[in-house]
N, C-alpha and C positions, 0 to 999 in steps of 0.2 A: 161882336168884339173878339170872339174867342180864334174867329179868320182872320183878322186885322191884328196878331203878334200881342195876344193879352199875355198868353203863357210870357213872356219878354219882360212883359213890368210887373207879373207879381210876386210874390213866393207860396202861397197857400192860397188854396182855393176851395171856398164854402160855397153850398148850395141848399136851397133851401127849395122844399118838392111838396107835392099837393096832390092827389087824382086827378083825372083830368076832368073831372064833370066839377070837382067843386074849385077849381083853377077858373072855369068858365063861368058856374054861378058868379064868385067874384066878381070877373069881370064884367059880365051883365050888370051886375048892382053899382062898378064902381062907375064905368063908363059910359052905362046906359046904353049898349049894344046888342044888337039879337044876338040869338044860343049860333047861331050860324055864323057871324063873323066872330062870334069869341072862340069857337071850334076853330075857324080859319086862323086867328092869332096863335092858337095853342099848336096849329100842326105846322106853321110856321117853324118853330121855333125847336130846337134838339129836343127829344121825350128826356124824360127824369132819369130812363136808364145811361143814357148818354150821360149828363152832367152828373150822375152820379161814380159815372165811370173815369171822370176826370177830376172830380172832389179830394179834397182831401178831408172834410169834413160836410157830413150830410147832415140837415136839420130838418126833419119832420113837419109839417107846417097843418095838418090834417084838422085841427080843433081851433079855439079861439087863441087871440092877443096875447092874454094872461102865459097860455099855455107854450106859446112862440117865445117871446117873451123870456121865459123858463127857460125854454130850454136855448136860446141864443144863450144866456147868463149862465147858464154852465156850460155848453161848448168852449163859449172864452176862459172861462175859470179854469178846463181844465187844460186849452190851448196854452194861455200867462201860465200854469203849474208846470208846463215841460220848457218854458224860458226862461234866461235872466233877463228881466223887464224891470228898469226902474224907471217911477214916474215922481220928477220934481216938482 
């Protein structure tokens, strides 16, 4: 998306990054894939340093839910604290 004029429609750009061994476990568990095509999906795709270099906000994704979770709920808290954002 990011070829196809994303920068066009958004204003802020989050990423959310992981090592790449446990980016692949993931994906083995979510989709049932061997270590070899979830390698192949991973190298596919820009490395962390790339979409980190386009972020404007990076979120660690290293541990569990809980801890994601977390910290999305304060990236936004502290994103809504630098705007004026009313919700009716």
């Amino acid at each position: 998306p990011i070829e196809d004029g994303f920068f066009d429609v958004v204003d802020r750009i989050w990423t959310v990054t992981a090592n790449c061994d446990l980016r692949a476990d993931r994906l083995i568990a979510r989709m049932g894939i061997s270590r070899a095509e979830a390698d192949a999906r991973i190298r596919s795709q820009m490395s962390s340093r790339e979409y980190e270099a386009i972020a404007d906000t990076v979120i660690e994704n290293e541990k569990g839910e809980t801890e994601l979770r977390a910290a999305v709920e304060k990236a936004l808290t502290d994103f809504l604290a630098t705007r004026q954002v009313k919700f009716d």
